[in-house]
C-alpha positions as CSV (number, residue, x, y, z in Angstrom):
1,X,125.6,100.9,91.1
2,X,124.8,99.7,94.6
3,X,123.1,96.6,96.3
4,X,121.0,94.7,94.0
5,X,118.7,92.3,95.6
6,X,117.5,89.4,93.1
7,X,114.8,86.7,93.4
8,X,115.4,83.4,91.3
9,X,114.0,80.1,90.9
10,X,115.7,77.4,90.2
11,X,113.3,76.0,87.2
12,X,113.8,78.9,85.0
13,X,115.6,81.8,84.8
14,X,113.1,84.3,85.8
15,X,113.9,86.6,88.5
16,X,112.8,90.2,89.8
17,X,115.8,92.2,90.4
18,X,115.2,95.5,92.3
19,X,118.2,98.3,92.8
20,X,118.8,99.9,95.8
21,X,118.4,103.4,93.7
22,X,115.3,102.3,92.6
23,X,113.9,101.8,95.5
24,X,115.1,104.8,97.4
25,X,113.9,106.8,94.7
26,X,109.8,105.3,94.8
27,X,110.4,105.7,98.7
28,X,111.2,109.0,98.7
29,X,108.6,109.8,96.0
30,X,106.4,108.6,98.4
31,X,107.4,110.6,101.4
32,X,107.0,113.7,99.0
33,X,103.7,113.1,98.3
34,X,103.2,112.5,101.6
35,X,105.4,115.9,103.0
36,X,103.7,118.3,100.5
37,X,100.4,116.9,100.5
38,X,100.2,116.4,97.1
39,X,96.4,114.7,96.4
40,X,97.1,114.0,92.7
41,X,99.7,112.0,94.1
42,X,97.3,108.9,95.5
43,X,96.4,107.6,91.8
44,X,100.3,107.2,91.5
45,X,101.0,105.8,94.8
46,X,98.8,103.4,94.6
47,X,99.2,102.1,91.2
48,X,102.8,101.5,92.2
49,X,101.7,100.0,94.8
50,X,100.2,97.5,93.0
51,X,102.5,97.4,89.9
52,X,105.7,96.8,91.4
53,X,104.9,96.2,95.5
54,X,102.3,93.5,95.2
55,X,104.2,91.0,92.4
56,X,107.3,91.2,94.2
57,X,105.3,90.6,97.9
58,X,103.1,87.8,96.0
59,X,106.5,86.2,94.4
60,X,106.4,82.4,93.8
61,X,102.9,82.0,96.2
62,X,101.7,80.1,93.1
63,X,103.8,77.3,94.2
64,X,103.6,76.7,97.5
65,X,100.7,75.7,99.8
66,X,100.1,79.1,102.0
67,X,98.6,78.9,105.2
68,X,95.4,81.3,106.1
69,X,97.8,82.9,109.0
70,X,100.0,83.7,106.1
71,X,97.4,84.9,103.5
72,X,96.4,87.2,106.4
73,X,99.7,88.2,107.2
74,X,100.0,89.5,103.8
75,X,96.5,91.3,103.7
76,X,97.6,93.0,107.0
77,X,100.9,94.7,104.8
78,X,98.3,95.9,102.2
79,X,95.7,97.1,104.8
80,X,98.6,98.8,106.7
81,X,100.0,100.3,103.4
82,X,96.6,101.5,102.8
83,X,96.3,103.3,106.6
84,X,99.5,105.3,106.0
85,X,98.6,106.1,102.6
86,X,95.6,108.0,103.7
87,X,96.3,108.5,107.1
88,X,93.5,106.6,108.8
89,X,93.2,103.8,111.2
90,X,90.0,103.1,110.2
91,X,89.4,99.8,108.7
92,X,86.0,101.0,107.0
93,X,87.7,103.5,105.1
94,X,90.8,101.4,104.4
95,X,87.7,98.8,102.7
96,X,86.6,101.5,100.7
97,X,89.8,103.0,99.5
98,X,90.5,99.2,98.3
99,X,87.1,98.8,96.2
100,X,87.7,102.6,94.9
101,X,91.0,101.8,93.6
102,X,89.9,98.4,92.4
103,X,92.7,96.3,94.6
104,X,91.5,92.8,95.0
105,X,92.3,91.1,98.1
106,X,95.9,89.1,98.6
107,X,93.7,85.8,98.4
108,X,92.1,86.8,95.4
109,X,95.3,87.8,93.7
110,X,96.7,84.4,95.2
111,X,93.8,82.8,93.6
112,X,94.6,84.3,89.8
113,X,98.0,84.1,89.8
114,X,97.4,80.1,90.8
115,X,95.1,79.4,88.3
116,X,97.0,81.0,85.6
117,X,99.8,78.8,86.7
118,X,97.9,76.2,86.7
119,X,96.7,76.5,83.1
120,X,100.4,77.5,82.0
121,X,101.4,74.2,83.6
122,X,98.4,72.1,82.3
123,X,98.9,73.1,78.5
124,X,102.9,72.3,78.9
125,X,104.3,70.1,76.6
126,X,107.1,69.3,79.5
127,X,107.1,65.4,80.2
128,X,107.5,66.0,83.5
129,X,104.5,68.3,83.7
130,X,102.7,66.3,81.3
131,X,102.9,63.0,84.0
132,X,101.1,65.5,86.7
133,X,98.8,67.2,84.9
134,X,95.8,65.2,85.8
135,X,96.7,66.6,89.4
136,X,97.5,69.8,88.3
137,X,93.8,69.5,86.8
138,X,92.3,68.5,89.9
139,X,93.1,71.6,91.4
140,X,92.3,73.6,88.9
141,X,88.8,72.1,88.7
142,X,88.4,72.1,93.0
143,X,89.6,76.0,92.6
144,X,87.2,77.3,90.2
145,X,84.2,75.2,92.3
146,X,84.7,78.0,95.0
């Protein structure tokens, strides 16, 4: 039933599989909302935004080492997301409509979803995780020191 686009890694099987109806169908959602002014509408919007928008845009960061340009490259989709959302270009309000609707920023999402891999990965009984884990601890311990 269309294009399926599908994220895998190569360690597991996991993967996030998104369909082409699906995601014409949230977009134009959305663009209802947006036409017909519905206000009821922002609780939804934004809670998708963060439900199903944010894990597939924060994918597999856990793994890598991200540089800051790259962390703020991602913090600039949200805060643009945010300025068409409610139709400002006001960074103060964008600020506030984050903290009102409880959407942390992309490094501190970053941050969690690290340190719960982390301590997934530390309490593996893998071998091969097992012979790194004192690294894997290392981090752990230098992340929750900031």
């Amino acid at each position: 039933m269309g294009a399926t686009w599908r994220i895998e890694t190569r360690s597991d099987s996991a993967f996030c599989q998104i369909t082409l109806v699906q995601l014409l169908s949230l977009l134009s959602f959305v663009q209802c909302c947006i036409w017909y002014n519905w206000s009821d509408c922002y609780d939804v919007i934004i809670q998708l935004l963060k439900m199903k928008c944010l894990p597939v845009m924060l994918y597999g960061v856990e793994f890598c080492a991200l540089k800051k340009s790259q962390t703020e490259s991602s913090q600039f989709a949200v805060n643009s997301s945010f300025m068409k959302i409610f139709n400002t270009k006001s960074m103060n309000v964008v600020s506030e409509c984050l903290d009102m609707f409880n959407v942390l920023s992309v490094a501190d999402y970053i941050a969690k979803r690290k340190c719960k891999f982390l301590t997934r990965y530390i309490n593996s009984q893998n071998s091969l995780c097992n012979l790194l884990c004192r690294t894997a601890k290392k981090v752990l311990s230098d992340m929750t020191l900031r």
